[in-house]
C-alpha positions in Angstrom: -176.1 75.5 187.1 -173.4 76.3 184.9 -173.0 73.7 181.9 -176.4 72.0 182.8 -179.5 72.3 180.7 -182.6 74.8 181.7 -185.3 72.7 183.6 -189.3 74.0 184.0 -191.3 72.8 186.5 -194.7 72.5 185.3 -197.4 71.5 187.9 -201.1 72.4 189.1 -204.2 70.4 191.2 -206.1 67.6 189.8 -208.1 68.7 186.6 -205.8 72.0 186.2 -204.7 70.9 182.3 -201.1 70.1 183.0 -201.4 67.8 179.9 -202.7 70.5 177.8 -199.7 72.8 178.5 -197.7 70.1 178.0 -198.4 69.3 174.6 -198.4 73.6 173.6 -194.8 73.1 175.0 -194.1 69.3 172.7 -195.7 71.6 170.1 -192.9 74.2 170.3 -190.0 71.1 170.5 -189.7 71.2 174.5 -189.3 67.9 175.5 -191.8 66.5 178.6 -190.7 64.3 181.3 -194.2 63.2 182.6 -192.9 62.4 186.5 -196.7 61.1 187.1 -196.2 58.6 184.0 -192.8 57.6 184.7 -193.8 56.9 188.3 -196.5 54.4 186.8 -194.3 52.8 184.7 -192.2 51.9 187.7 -194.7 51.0 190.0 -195.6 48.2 187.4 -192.1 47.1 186.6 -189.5 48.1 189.4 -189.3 44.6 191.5 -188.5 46.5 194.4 -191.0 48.8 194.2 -193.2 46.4 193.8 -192.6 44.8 197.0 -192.6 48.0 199.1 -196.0 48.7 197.7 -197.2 45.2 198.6 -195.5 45.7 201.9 -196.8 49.3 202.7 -200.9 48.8 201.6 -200.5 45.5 203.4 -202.5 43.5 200.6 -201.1 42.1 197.5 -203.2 45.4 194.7 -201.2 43.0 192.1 -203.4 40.1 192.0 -204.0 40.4 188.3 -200.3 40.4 187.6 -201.0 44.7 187.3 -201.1 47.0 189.9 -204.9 47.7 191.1 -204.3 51.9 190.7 -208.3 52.5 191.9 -207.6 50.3 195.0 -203.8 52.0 195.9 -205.6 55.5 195.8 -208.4 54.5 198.1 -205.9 53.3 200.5 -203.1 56.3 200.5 -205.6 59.4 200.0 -207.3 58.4 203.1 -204.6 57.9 204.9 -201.3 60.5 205.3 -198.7 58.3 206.5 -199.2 55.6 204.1 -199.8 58.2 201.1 -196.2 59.3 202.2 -194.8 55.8 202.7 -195.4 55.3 198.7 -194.2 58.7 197.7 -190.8 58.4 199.4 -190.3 55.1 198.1 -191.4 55.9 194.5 -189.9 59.6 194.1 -186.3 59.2 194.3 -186.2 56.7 191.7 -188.4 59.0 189.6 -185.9 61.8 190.1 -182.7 59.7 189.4 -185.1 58.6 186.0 -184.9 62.5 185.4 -181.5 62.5 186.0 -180.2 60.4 183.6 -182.9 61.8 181.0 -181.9 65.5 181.0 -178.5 65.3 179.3 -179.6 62.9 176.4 -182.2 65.7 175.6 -180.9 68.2 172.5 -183.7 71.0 172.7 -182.4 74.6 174.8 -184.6 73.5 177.9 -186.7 70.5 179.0 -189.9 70.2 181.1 -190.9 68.3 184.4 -194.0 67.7 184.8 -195.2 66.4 187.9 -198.4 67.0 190.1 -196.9 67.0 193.2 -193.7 69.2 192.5 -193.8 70.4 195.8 -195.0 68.3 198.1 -192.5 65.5 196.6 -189.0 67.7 196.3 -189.3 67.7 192.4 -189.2 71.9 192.6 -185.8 71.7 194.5 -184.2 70.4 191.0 -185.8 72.2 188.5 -184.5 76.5 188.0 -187.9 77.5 187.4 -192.1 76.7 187.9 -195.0 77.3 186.4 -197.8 76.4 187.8 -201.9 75.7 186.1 -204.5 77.4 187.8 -208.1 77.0 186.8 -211.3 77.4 188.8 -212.0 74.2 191.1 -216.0 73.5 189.5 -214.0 73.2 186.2 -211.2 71.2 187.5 -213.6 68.7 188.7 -215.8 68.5 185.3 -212.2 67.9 183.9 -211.9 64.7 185.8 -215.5 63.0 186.2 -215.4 63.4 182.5 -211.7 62.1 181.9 -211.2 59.4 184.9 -214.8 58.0 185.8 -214.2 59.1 189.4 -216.7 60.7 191.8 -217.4 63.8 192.5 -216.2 62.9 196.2 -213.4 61.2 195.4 -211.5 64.2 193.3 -212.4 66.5 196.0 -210.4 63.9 198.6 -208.1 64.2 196.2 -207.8 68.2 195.8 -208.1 68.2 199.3 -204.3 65.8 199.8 -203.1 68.5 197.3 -201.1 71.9 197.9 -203.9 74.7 196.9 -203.6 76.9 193.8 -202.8 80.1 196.4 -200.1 78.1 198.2 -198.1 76.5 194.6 -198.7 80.4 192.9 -196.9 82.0 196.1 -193.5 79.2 195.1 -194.0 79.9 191.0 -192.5 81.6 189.0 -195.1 81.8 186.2 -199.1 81.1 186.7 -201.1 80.2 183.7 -204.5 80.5 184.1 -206.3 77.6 182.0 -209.9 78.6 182.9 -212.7 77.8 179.9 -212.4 81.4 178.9 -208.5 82.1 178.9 -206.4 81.8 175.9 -203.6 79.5 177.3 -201.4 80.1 174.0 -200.0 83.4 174.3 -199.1 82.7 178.2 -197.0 79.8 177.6 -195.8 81.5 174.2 -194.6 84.3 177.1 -193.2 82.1 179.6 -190.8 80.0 176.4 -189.7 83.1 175.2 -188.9 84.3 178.5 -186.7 81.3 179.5 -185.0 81.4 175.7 -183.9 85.0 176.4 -182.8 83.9 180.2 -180.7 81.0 178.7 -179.2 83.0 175.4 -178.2 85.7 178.1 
């Protein structure tokens, strides 16, 4: 990795609090490349991506000239193959977005943020992870309160996810976001950490 900037993978489930990591880490200058965001973003203006998606829900979810998100997730969540019919075709644009986005950043290290590190290939270019835990009845407050959903719907979701025990096994650091943990001083830890790794 010589020459190349310090990149830290920051995932967890549905509901975890990536975002609230996230913006501790904005706080402390570390610039955020949101691969969940980005990937929106290109579903709604990449041409080609466009089409695939089209081609692989087999219905037109852009009928009001934007992509019908509610309707895309009720079709790949339920369904594996389809689910990883969009992710191949979406990821490797996101990571070539990354790509291009690492060198123009000026702080010591940047952050990718990405729900499905794993599961997508993210974790194979990043040097280190850290990955939110937080217990699964709070998760899911988290999102009925955030994203309207149903209770059944976020569980199909945490269900198509890697569990917490399976991403802490591949992480490097684990912060535990749970109502009554102090988040600060563990991401304090884990940025102090990787400036000491980088200076030496």
């Amino acid at each position: 990795m010589a020459g190349e900037k310090f990149k830290l993978g920051i995932t967890g489930g549905i509901g975890s609090g990536k975002s609230s990591v996230c913006r501790v880490f904005e706080v402390l200058n570390i610039p955020v490349f949101s691969a969940d965001r980005v990937a929106q973003g290109i579903m709604e203006s990449d041409k080609e991506i466009i089409e695939g998606i089209k081609s692989i829900a087999g219905i037109d979810l852009y009928m009001s000239g934007k992509l019908d998100r509610m309707n895309l997730a009720n079709i790949i969540f339920n369904n594996n193959s389809l689910l990883n019919k969009v992710n191949s075709l979406v990821h490797p644009v996101v990571f070539d977005y990354f790509r291009r986005w690492v060198p123009v950043q000026t702080a010591p290290y940047v952050i990718m943020e990405a729900a499905i590190l794993f599961e997508s290939g993210a974790s194979e270019i990043v040097d280190r992870i850290a990955t939110i835990i937080a217990p699964e009845e709070e998760r899911i407050q988290r999102v009925i309160v955030r994203n309207k959903l149903s209770r059944e719907q976020i569980t199909e979701r945490m269900r198509n996810q890697m569990d917490d025990e399976k991403r802490a096994k591949k992480s490097d650091f684990i912060i535990n976001n749970s109502e009554n943990e102090m988040i600060i001083p563990a991401i304090l830890t884990i940025h102090n950490d990787i400036l000491n790794f980088i200076k030496n």
